[in-house]
C-alpha positions in Angstrom: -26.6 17.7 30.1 -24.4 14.1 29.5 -20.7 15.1 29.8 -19.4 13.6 26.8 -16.0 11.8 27.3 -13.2 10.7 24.6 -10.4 9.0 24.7 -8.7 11.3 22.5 -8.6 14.4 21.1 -6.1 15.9 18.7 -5.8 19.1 17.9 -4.7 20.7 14.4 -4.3 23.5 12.3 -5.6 21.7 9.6 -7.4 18.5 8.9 -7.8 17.1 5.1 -10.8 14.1 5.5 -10.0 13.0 2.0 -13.8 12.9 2.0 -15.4 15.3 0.9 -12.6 15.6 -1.9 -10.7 18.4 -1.6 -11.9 19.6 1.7 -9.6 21.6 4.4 -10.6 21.9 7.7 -9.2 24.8 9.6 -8.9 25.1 13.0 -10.5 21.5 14.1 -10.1 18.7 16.4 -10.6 15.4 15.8 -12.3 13.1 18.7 -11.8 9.8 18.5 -13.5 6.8 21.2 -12.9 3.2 21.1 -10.8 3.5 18.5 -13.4 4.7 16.4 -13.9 8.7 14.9 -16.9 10.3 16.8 -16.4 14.3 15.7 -14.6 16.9 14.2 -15.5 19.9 14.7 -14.0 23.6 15.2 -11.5 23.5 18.1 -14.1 25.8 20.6 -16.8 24.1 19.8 -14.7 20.8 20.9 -14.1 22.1 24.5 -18.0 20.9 25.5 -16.1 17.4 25.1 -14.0 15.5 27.8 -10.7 14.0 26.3 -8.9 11.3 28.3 -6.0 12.4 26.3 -5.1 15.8 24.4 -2.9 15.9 22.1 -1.7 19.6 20.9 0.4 19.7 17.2 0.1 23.3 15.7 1.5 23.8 12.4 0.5 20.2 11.5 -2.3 18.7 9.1 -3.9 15.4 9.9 -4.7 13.1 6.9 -5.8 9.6 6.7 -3.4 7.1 7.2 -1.7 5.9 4.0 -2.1 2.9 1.9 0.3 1.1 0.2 -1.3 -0.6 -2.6 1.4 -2.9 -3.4 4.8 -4.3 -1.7 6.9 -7.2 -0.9 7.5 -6.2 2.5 10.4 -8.9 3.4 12.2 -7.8 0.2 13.6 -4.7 2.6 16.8 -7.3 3.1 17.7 -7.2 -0.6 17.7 -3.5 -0.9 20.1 -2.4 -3.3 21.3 -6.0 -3.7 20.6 -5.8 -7.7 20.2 -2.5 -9.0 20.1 -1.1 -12.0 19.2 -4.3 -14.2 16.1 -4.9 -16.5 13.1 -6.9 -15.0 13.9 -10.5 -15.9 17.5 -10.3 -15.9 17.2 -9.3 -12.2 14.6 -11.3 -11.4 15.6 -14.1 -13.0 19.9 -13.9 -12.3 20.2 -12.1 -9.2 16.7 -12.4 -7.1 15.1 -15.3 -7.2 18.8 -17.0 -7.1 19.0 -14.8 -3.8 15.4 -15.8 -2.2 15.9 -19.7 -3.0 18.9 -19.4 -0.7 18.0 -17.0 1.7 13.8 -17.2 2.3 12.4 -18.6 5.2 10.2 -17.2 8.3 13.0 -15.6 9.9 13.8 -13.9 6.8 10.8 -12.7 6.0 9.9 -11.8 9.5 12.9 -9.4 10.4 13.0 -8.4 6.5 8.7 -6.9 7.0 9.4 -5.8 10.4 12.4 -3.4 9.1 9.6 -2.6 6.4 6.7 -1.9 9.0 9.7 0.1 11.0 10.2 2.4 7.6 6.2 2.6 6.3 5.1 3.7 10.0 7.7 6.6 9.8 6.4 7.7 6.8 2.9 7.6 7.6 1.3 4.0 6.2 -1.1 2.5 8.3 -1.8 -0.5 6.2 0.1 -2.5 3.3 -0.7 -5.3 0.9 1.6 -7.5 0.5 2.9 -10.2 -1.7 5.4 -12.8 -0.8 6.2 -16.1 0.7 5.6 -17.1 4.4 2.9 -14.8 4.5 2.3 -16.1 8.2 5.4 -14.4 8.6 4.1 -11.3 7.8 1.1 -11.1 9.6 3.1 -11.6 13.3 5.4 -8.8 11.9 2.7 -6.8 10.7 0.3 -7.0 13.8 3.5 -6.9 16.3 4.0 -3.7 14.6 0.2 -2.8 14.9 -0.1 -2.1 11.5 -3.3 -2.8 8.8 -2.0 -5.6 6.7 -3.9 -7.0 3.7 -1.8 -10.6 3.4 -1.1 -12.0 0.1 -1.8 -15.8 -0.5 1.0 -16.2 -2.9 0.5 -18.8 -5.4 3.3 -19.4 -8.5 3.7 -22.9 -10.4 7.3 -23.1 -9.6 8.7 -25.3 -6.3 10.6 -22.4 -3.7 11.7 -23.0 -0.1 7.9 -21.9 0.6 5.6 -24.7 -1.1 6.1 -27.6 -3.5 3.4 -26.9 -5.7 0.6 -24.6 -6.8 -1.6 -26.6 -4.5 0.7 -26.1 -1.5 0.8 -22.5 -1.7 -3.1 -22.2 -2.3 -3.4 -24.5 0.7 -0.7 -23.3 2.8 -2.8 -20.1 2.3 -6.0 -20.6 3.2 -4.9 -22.3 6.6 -3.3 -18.8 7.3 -6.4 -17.5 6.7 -8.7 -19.2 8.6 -6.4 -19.0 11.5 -6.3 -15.1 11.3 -9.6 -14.0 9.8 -10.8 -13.0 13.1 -8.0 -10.0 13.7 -8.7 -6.5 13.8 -5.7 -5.9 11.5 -5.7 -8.9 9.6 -7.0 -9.1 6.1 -6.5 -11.0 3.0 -6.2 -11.1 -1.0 -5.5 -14.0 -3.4 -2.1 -13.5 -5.0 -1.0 -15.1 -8.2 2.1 -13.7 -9.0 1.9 -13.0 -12.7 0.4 -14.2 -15.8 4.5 -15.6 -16.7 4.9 -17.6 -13.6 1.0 -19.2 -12.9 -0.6 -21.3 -15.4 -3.9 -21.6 -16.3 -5.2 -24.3 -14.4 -4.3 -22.5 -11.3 -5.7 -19.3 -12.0 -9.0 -21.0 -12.0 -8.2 -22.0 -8.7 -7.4 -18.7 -7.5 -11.0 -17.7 -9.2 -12.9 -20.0 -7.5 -11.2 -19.4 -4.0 -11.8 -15.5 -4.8 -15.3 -16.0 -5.1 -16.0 -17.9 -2.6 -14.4 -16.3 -0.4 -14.8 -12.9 -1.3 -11.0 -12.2 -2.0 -9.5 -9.6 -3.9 -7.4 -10.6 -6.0 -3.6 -9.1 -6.6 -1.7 -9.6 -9.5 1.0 -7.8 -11.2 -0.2 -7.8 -14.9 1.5 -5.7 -18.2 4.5 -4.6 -16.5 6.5 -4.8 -19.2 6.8 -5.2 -23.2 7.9 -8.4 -22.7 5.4 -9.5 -20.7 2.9 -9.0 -23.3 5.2 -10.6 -26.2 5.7 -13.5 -23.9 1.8 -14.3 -23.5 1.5 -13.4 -27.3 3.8 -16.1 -28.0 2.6 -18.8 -25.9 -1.1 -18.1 -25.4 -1.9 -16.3 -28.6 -3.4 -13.3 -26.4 -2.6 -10.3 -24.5 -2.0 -10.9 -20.4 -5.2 -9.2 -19.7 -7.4 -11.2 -22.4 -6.0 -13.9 -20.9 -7.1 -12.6 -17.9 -10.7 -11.9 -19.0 -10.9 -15.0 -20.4 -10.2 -17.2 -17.0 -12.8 -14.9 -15.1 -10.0 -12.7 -13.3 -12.0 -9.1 -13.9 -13.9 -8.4 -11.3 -14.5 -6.0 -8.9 -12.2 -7.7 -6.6 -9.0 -7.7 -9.3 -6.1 -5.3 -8.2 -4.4 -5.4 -10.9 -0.7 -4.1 -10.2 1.5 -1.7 -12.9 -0.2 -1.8 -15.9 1.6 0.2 -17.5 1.4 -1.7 -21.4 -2.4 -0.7 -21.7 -4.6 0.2 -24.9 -7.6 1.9 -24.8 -9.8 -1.5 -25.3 -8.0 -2.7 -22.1 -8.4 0.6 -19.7 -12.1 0.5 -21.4 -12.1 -3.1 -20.1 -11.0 -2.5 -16.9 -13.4 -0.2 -16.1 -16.8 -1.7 -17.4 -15.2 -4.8 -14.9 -15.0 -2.5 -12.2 -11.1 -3.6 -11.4 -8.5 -1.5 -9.4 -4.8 -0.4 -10.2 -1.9 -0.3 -8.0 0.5 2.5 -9.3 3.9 2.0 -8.9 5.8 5.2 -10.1 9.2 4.4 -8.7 9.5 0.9 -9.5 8.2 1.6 -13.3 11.0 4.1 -13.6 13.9 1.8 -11.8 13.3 -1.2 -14.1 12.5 0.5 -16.9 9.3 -1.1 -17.5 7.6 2.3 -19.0 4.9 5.1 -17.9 1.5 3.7 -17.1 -1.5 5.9 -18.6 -2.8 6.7 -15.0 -4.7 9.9 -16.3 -6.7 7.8 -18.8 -7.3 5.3 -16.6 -8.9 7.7 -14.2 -10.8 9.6 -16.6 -11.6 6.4 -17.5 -13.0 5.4 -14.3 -10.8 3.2 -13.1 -9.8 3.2 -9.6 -6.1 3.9 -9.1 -4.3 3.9 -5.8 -0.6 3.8 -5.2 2.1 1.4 -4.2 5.4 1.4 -3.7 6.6 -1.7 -4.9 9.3 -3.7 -3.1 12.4 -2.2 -1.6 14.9 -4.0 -4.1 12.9 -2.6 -6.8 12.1 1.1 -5.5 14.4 1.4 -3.3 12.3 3.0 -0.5 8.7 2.2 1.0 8.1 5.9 1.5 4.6 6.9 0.1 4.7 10.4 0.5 7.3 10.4 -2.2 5.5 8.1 -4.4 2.5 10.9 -4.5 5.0 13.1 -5.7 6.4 11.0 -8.2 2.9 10.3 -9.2 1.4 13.6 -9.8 4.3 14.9 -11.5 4.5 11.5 -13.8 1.0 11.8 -14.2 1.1 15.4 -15.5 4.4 14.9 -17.8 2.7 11.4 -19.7 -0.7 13.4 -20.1 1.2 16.6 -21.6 -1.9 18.8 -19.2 -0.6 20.3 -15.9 -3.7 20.4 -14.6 -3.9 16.5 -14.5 -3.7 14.5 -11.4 -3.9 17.5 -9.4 -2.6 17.2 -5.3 -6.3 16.8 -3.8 -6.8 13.7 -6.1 -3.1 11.8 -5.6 -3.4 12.3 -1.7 -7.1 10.1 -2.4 -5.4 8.3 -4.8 -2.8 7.1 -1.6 -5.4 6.8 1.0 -8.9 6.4 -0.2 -8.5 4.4 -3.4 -6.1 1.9 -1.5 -9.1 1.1 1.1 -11.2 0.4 -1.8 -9.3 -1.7 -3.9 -8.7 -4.0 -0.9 -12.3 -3.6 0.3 -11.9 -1.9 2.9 -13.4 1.7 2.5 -16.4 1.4 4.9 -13.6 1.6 7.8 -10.4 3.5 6.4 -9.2 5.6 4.3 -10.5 8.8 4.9 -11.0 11.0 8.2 -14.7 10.0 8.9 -17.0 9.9 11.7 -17.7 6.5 12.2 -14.6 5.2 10.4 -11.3 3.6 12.4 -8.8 6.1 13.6 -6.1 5.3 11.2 -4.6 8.8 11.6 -1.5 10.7 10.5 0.0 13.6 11.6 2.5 15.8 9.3 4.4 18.3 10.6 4.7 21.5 8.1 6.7 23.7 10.1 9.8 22.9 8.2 11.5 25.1 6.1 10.5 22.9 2.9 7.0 23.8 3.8 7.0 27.6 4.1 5.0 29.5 3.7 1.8 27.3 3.7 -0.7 28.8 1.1 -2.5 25.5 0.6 -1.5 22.0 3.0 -2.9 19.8 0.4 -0.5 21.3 -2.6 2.5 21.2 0.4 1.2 17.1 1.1 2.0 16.0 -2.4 4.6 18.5 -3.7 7.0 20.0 -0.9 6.6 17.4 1.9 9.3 15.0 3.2 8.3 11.3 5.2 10.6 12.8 7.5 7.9 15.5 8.6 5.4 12.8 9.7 5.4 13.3 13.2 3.0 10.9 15.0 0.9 8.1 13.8 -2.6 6.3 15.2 -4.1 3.2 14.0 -7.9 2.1 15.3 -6.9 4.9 17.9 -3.2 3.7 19.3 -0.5 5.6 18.6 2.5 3.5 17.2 4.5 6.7 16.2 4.8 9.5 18.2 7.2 12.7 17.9 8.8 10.8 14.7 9.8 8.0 17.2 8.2 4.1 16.6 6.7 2.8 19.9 5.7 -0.3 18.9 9.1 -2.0 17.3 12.7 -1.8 18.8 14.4 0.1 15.9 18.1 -0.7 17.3 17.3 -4.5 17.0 15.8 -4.7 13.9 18.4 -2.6 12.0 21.1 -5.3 14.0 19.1 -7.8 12.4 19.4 -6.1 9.0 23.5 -6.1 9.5 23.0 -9.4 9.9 21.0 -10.6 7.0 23.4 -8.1 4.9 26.6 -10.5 5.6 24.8 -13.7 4.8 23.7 -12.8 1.6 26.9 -10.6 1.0 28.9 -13.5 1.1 
């Protein structure tokens, strides 16, 4: 008989793939070779195998590594810099005042490094991201050995980044082509919003989508005013607008949308577009509660983001599947909406797919990358365990995610980062903090 050899095996009491929904395993390992899963499969029957490394975690389920729909990463350095301000009069008095100051690479390097630092010890494996200097953070991103889907920022307005709409689309796709070849790397086109990117550039960002095969990432109906501001100066709703310039699509994640009528959900899903959920940042600003029930029952794909850290003010996901089933529930008046099993796919699963990247994350699959996350539910908040997928979404701290794999590596292990210097990028933080303090 061929000895069969691993590089890794973990052992579990429970493992939730994700896929099949609503499955538990009880009992498992999970094998994982070249970075890749190769079985899982009761813990006896796993002894035939021959693990380079074994790692033993009882009282601990493994899930698929998390997916944070939707941040600004580098925004970590202006955590509660503004708070408690409506959407324009922070963005428009106190932020983007602040980033035409204070942005530049080594901003938004140390300011996504202290966010991969955070998103790593709450269990995110991969983030998509939205902001300037995007080169920026990719290096911080795959220093960190994280999954980073990069956003090639476009708005119409001159910042410390890019001149013109033109510079940002072509400052953009040289990223791109110098990165496209990385394990880790990935990309999406990334118009800000409907209010900051005209027309003409939009159609850009379409044709550069389909050729080549982008998502794209936008934040659209955030807020009332949003809408009134495109009914006032295009004569249509953001996401007519939208439809009009060729923007749904399969590849549209379309982040928020909260302002939504039935014709629009009903839109979105005949066009096959995504969602990015932000529960926290909807509540901070004010900017309302998004119909995420319909939109599933709809058919809509919905996964879950946290938003920015001056706008949440944490990057923690397991919190935001809290938030989210228990919005979820209150706005659909039914208890039995967005139940656990569906918000942990909703934060893993749905992700991978809206960036396209489903075939090779997002659930605990032979085959699949090893993008894998350990949670530790031997803390009192967790006991006694009845059900670990319930205990995932409603009783679970970030603070119980114990170790962390990506494509096999571990970059967290026993709640400690191994791949970032945590002393040195919180120094760098202190830093940052007096500059824009004064």
């Amino acid at each position: 008989m061929t000895e069969k050899i691993v590089d890794l095996r973990i052992d579990a009491d429970w493992i939730v793939p994700v896929e099949p929904d609503d499955t538990l395993l009880n009992g498992h390992s999970l094998l994982v070779k070249d970075g890749r899963i190769v079985a899982m499969l009761p813990s006896d029957d796993a002894d035939n195998w021959v693990s380079r490394e074994r790692v033993h975690l009882p009282g601990h389920v493994l899930i698929p590594g998390l997916v944070n729909l939707h941040t600004h990463a580098a925004m970590t350095l202006l955590r509660g810099f503004a708070d408690d301000l409506p959407l324009m009069t922070w963005l428009q008095e106190h932020i983007w005042p602040a980033e035409n100051r204070h942005v530049s690479p080594a901003f938004v390097r140390d300011g996504t490094r202290l966010a991969c630092l955070e998103m790593l010890k709450s269990g995110v494996t991969c983030f998509n991201d939205m902001y300037f200097f995007s080169e920026a953070v990719v290096e911080a991103a795959v220093e960190a050995g994280m999954r980073v889907a990069a956003g090639l920022i476009v708005v119409d307005a001159p910042t410390p980044y890019a001149a013109d709409p033109d510079g940002y689309l072509q400052k953009g796709l040289a990223l791109r082509d110098e990165w496209i070849n990385h394990p880790l790397v990935n990309f999406c086109m990334a118009p800000h919003a409907p209010y900051t990117v005209g027309d003409r550039t939009l159609e850009k960002v379409v044709t550069y989508a389909a050729q080549l095969d982008l998502p794209v990432h936008i934040h659209i109906h955030e807020t009332q005013h949003e809408i009134d501001h495109s009914l006032a100066h295009y004569g249509v709703r953001p996401l007519a607008r939208l439809k009009a310039l060729g923007l749904l699509t399969p590849g549209l994640v379309a982040v928020h949308a909260v302002h939504l009528n039935a014709d629009e959900i009903a839109s979105l899903a005949a066009h096959g577009c995504h969602v990015a959920h932000c529960p926290s940042s909807n509540l901070k600003l004010a900017s309302g509660f998004a119909p995420v029930a319909d939109l599933l029952a709809a058919g809509v794909n919905v996964g879950i983001g946290t938003d920015g850290a001056a706008s949440n003010n944490r990057l923690d996901m397991i919190g935001e599947m809290r938030l989210a089933a228990l919005l979820g529930k209150g706005v659909a008046g039914d208890p039995s909406a967005m139940p656990a099993h569906q918000v942990l796919r909703m934060a893993t699963l749905a992700g991978a797919r809206a960036l396209g990247l489903d075939a090779q994350i997002g659930s605990l699959e032979v085959g699949k990358l090893a993008d894998i996350v350990a949670v530790d539910l031997n803390h009192v908040s967790t006991q006694p365990c009845y059900d670990p997928i319930s205990h995932l979404v409603y009783s679970t701290g970030s603070n119980q995610v114990s170790d962390v794999w990506i494509s096999g590596r571990r970059v967290l292990s026993e709640g400690q980062c191994v791949t970032l210097d945590a002393g040195e990028i919180i120094g760098r933080a202190h830093v940052w903090r007096g500059r824009i303090a004064s």
